[in-house]
C-alpha positions in Angstrom: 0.1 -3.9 -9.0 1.6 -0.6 -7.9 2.0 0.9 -4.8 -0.2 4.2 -4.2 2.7 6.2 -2.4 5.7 6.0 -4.4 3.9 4.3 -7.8 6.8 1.3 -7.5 5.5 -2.2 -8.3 4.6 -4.7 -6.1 6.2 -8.0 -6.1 3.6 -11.0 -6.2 4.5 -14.5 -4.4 2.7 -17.6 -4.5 -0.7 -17.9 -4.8 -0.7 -14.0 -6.0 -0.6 -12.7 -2.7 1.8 -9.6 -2.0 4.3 -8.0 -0.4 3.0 -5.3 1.2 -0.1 -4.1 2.6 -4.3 -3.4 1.9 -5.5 -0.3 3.4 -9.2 1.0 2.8 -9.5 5.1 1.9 -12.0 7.4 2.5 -14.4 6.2 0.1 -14.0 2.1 1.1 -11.6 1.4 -1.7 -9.0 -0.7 -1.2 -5.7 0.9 -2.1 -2.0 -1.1 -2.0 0.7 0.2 0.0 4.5 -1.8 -0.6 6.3 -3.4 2.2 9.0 -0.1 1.9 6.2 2.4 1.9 4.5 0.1 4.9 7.7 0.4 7.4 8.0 4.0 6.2 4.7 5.1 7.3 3.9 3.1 10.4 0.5 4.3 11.2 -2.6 3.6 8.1 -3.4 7.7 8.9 0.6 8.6 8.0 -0.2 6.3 5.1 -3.5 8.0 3.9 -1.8 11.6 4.4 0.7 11.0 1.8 -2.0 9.4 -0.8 -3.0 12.3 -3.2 
């Protein structure tokens, strides 16, 4: 998986679960954010401003 702000990939740990975050756009889809990108951009709206 990549993350949607910076397009860096996503490590998986056990069980396939990541390290990072799910956050839901405008249109319901689920888009994944990294842990880097997450303590970046505290806030899910800071997050969804910088997806374009």
């Amino acid at each position: 998986m990549k993350c949607i702000i910076c397009k860096n990939t996503i490590e998986t740990i056990f069980l396939n679960k990541i390290l990072g975050t799910y956050i839901k756009d405008q249109k319901g889809k689920r888009q994944v954010v990294c842990f880097e990108c997450q303590k970046k951009f505290s806030s899910k709206s800071d997050m969804m401003a910088q997806i374009k």
